[in-house]
N, C-alpha and C positions, 0 to 999 in steps of 0.2 A: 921737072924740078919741084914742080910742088904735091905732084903726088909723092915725092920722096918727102916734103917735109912735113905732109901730111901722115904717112905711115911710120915717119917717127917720133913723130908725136906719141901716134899710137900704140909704139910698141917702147915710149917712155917707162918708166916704173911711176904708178899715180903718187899723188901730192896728199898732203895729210886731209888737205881739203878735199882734195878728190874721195878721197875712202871717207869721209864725214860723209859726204855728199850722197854716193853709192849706196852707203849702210841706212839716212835718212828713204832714199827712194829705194829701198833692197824691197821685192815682191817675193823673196823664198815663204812667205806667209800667208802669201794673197789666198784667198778664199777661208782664213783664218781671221787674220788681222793685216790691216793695209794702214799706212799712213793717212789720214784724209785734212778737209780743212779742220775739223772742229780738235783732231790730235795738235793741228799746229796751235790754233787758238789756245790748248792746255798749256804746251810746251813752251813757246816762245816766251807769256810772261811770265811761265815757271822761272825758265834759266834767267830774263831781264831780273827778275827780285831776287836772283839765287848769287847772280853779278855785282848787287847792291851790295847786299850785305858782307860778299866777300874783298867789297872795297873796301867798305871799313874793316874786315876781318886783316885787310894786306896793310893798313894801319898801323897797325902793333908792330908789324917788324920795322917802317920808319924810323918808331918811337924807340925800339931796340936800339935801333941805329943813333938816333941821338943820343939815350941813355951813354952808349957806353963813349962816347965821345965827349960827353957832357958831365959824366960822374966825379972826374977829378978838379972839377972847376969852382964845387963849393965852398965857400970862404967858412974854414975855422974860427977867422977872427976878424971883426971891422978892419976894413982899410984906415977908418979914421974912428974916434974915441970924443964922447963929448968931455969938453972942462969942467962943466958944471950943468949935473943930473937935472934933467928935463921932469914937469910933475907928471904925474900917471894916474889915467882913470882906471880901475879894472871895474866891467862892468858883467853880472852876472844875470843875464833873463831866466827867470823861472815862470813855469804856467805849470802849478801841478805838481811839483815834485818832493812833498812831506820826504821818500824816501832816502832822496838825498843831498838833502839841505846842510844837513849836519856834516857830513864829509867832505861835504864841497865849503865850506866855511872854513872848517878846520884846516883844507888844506890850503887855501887863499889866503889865510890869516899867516902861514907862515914864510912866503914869499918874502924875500928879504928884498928890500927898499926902505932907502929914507922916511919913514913912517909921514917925516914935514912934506915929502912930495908925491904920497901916495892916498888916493879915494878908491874907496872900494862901494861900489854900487850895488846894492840889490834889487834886481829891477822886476817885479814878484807883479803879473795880471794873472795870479790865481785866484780862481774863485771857488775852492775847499776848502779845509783847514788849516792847508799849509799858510795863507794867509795871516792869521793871526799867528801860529805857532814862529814864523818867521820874522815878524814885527818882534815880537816877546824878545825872541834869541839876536834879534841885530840891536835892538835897545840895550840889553846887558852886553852885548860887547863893544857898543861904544861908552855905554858907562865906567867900562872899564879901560878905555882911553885908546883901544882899536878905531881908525881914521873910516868906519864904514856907517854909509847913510843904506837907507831903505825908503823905497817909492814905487807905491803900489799903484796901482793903475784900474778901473772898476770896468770899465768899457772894453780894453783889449783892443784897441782902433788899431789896425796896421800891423796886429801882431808881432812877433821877434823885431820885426824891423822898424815897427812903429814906438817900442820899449824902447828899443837901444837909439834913436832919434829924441825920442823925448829923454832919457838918460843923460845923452851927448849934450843937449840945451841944458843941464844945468852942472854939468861936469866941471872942473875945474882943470884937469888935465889936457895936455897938447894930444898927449898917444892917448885911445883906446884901445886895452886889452879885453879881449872877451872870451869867455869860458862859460859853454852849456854844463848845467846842471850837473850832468852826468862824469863832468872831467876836474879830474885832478894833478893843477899844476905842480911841477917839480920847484923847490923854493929856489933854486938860482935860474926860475926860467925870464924872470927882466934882467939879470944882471949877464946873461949870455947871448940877449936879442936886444935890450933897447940900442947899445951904442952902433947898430946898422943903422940907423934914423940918423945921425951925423953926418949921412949923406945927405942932403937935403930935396937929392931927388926920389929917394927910399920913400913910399909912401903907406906898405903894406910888407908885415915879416909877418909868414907862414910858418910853426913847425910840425912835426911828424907826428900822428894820431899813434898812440899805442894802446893794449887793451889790455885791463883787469880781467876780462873773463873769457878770454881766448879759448883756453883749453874746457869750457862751461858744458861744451856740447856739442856735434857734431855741425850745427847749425851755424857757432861762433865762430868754427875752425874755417869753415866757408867764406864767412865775411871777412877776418880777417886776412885770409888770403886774396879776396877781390880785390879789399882796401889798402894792404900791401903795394899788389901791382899798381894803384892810382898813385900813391903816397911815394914808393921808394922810385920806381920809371918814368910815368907821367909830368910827375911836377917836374925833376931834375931835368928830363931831357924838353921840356918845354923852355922852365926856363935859363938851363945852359947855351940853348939855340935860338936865344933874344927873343920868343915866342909868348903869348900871351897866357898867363895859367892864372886861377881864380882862388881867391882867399875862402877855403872850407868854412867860414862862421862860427868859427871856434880857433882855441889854441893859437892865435895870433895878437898881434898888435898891428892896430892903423893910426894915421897919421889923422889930429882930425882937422887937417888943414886940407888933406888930400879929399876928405870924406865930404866937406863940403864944397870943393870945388868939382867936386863929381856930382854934383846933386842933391848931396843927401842919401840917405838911408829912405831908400821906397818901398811900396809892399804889393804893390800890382804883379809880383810874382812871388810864387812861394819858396825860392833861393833866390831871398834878397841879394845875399852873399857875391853868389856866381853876377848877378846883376851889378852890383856896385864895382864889382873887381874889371869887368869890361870899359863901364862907363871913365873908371879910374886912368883905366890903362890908355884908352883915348885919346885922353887928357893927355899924356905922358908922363904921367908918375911911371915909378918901378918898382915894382913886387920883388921882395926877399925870399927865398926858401930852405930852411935850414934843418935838412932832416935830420943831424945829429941833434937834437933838440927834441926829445922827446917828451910826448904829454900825455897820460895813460887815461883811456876811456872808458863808454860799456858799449856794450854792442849787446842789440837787442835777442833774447834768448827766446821766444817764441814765435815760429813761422809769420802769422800775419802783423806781427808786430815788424818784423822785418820789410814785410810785404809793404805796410802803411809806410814805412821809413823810405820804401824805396821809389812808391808810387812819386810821392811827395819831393824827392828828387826829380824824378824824370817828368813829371809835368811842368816843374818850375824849370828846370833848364830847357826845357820846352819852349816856355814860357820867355826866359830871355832872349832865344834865340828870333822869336819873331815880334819883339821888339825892338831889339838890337842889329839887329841884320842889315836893314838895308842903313844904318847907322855908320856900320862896320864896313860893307860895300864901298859906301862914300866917301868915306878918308882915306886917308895918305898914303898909310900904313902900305908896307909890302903887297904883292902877290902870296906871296909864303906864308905871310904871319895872316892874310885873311884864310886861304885853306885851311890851315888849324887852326882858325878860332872855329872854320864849320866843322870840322870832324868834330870837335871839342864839344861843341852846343846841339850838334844833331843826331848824335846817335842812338837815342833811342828811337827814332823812330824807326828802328830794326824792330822794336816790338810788334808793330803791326802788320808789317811787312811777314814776319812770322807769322802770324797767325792766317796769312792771305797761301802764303806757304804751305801751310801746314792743313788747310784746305786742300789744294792742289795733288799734296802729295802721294794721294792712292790714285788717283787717276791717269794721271800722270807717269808712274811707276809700271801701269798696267801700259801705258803705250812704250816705256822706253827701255820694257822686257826684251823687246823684240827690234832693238836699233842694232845689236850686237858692242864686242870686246871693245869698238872704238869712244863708246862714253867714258868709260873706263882713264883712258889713257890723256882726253881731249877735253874732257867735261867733269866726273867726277875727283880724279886727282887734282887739278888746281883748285878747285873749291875747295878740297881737302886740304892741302896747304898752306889756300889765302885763311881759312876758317879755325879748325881743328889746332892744325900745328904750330898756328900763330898765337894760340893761346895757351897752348902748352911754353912754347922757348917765353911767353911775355910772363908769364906766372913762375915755373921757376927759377927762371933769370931773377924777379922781384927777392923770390926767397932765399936764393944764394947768396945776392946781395947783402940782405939784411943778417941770414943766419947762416954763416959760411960753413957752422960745426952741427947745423941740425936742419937741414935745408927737405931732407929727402921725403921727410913725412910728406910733405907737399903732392910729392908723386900719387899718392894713396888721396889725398883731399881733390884732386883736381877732376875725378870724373862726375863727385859729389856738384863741387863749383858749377861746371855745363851743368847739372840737372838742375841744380839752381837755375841756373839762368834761364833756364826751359821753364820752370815752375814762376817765372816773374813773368811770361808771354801775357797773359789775361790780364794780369791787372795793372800791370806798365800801361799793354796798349788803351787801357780806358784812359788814364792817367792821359796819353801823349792826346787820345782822340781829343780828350775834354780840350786839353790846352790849345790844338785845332783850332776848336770850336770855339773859342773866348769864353770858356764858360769856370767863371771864379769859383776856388772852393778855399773851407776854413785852413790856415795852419792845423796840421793834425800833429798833434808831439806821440813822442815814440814812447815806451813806458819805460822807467828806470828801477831797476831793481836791488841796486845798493852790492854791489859783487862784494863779498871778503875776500880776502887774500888767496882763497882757495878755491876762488869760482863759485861760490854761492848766490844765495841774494834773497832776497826779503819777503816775505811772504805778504804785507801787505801792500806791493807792488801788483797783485794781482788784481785792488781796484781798481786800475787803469786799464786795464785789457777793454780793446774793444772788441765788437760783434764783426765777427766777418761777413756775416750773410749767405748769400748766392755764392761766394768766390771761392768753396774748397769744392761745392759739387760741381762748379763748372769743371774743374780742376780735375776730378775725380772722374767728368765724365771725357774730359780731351785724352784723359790717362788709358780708359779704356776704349774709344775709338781708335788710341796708337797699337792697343791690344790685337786688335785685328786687324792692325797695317801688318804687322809682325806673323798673325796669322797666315798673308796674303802671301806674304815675303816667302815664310817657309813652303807653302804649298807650289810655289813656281821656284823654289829653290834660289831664290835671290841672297843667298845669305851673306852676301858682302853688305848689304845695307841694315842687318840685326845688331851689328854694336854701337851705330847712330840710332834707330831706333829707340835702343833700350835707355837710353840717354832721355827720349820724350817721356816713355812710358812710367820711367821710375823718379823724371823731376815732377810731372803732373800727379802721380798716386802721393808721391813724397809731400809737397807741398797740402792736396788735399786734404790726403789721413791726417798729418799731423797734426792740422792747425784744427781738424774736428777735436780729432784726440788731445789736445791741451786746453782746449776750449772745458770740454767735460772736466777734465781734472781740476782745473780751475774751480768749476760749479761744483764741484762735489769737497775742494777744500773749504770753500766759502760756506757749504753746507755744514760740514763739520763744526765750523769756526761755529758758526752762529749760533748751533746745536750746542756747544760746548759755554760760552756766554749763557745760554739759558740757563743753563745747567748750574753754574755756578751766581746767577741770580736768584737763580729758586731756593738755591741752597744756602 
């Protein structure tokens, strides 16, 4: 009897596991290449970090999953209406920005509200000329009987967060609305968001970032589509699914009754914002989000200006997370609404996970030439799926959404997006190491360029540019060590792995060249510039 059930076992058909198994101990190579320990040591934390990332990669389709469960549930209109208008601070932080000072007044000035119950704050810790230039122009237009102050600040203590705190101590207003330098509100945007505050457990209205200079350059068409899929998926399906989602620091209103029972406005992270929106939520206030409510932006049009933009992101949300975490752990709050607050606050630390990756990955490649067809079906396609494809259905889903009659360019923008996000590996991962580490860095502002109507922007916007350093030829040289992954690939004919590949190879050249290459153009406008001022002083 049991050599019968022994022999059919044997003569079973094997299990997926079984043929995993076979193909890892398969010897048709031996005296070539053989599995040993130091191939498992490569492999095992290849695939553990390759599993990570495609957790959060299987993410996205959740968040689909709420999206579209959640899309019809946004309020057009207050459930309830105030009797009588609430006053309103609108508070504006500037560090720096001569260029658009002027546009961002003009457009705040014409915000319609009760004039008796609206302050408009200029909250200016720059230490340029925007300084005085900005004193000059808020004195004339409260002389002309516009309700805005200006308060300059010498120190910069606490930056954005430490302005808009000291702003709030002398505000007169219940709500603050806040607007970076760079955005310009639509004039019915209090007359479409304050009456959500009539709830009174409403403590935060979010609306939808849109951009002046989208179509700028292949660079803006990027961002824009990232910031898409956060803006039109993310926030709806968070919070359509009673989920915790954070007030971006701009283009909203808080309550600041909420603001101080949360704490205050702190600056031990550098997304005060994402900070205070947790702390709030805690509390049990509730966040609004009204993406038909749109507020048109810039988005930064030169690589490491982007770069700085984004660093400054992912170290601060960094940054809140291991602050806030075992905060977040210890309360009440669901099982559910704490997993997405961690996917929400820790995903970058996929950056360095990648570059631990992206280490491994010739080595690795060279042992798992010779596993056979069953990676393929077992190992490479679901990575593919949880990864890849998940970023595809998440991105133009966002776009059909929003542009149901121009959605498709998106198809053409998205393998740009990946090489983006390949071209932020180096300089996230210092960003997340720093935040690690406890190790504080300044607010860095992004430069603002003053976009016209047609995607321009200002030429003396190009004071602000910073020095990148060391980060395009690191960049440049992750670009060509992928150069000879791709080499390796073709030479063993691997060419199912040449279209991920080319994805590294062309985000790290891309990011590198560029940012040298506008670096120089810069220097050589500036050169002109200067050249041409002589010129016409001699003369």
């Amino acid at each position: 009897m049991m050599n019968s059930l022994y022999l059919a076992v044997l003569a079973a058909p094997p299990s997926a596991f079984q043929k995993m198994s076979r193909a890892l101990s398969d010897r048709t190579f031996a005296g070539i290449h053989e599995l040993s320990w130091f191939d498992y040591a490569l492999l095992v934390p290849y695939f553990l970090l390759l599993a990570v990332l495609a957790i959060y990669g299987a993410h996205r389709y959740l968040v689909i999953k709420r999206y579209l469960k959640s899309r019809h549930l946004i309020p057009r209109v207050p459930a309830q209406r105030f009797e009588k208008l609430p006053p309103v601070t609108i508070q504006l932080p500037l560090f720096n920005e001569r260029n658009v000072v002027d546009q961002l007044l003009e457009s705040v000035l014409k915000v319609r509200y009760p004039k008796e119950l609206l302050e408009i704050q200029v909250l200016d810790d720059s230490t340029d000329d925007t300084h005085p230039y900005t004193q000059a122009l808020v004195e004339r237009l409260k002389a002309e009987g516009h309700p805005i102050e200006y308060i300059h600040r010498a120190n910069r203590q606490g930056y954005k967060a430490g302005a808009l705190q000291n702003g709030m101590a002398q505000a007169r207003g219940e709500f603050m609305a806040v607007f970076d330098a760079d955005f310009i509100p639509p004039v019915d945007f209090l007359e479409d968001t304050i009456h959500f505050f009539a709830d009174r457990k409403v403590g935060v209205v979010q609306t939808r970032w849109t951009y002046l200079n989208r179509n700028h350059n292949l660079l803006t068409e990027v961002q824009a589509l990232m910031l898409d899929g956060h803006f039109a998926l993310e926030h709806t399906a968070r919070w359509g699914s009673g989920l915790f989602f954070n007030f971006n620091g701009t283009a909203g209103i808080l309550r600041r009754e909420m603001i101080i029972d949360a704490g205050g406005w702190q600056h031990d992270t550098l997304t005060e914002d994402s900070d205070l929106s947790y702390r709030a939520q805690l509390k049990g206030w509730q966040f609004m989000y009204l993406p038909w409510v749109e507020c048109p932006s810039e988005l930064p049009t030169d690589t490491y200006g982007f770069q700085v933009q984004q660093q400054r992101w992912a170290k601060g949300l960094t940054q809140v997370s291991m602050k806030l975490w075992g905060t977040i752990w210890r309360s009440d709050i669901s099982f559910r609404e704490k997993a997405e607050a961690w996917f929400h606050l820790t995903p970058n630390i996929s950056y360095p996970l990648m570059v631990i990756v992206s280490a491994l990955m010739l080595p690795v490649m060279m042992v798992r030439f010779y596993i056979g067809w069953q990676q393929l079906v077992f190992v490479d396609l679901p990575l593919i799926i949880c990864s890849f494809w998940s970023i595809v259905a998440f991105y133009l889903l966002a776009e059909k959404e929003l542009y149901p009659d121009n959605w498709k360019r998106a198809v053409f923008i998205l393998p740009f997006l990946m090489a983006m996000g390949v071209a932020l590996t180096i300089s996230n991962t210092k960003a997340v190491m720093e935040a690690l580490m406890g190790k504080q860095s300044s607010f860095v502002r992004t430069p603002k360029y003053a976009p016209n109507a047609a995607g321009g922007g200002s030429a003396m916007a190009v004071g602000y540019r910073r020095k990148s350093g060391w980060l395009p030829f690191a960049e440049i040289g992750m670009g060509i060590i992928f150069l000879f992954i791709v080499a390796y690939c073709i030479d063993v004919m691997n060419f199912f792995a040449l279209p991920f590949l080319s994805i590294f190879v062309s985000g790290y050249l891309w990011a590198g060249c560029s940012t040298l290459w506008q670096e120089y153009q810069a220097k050589r406008r500036w050169q002109l510039t200067a050249r041409k001022v002589e010129v016409e002083a001699a003369g």
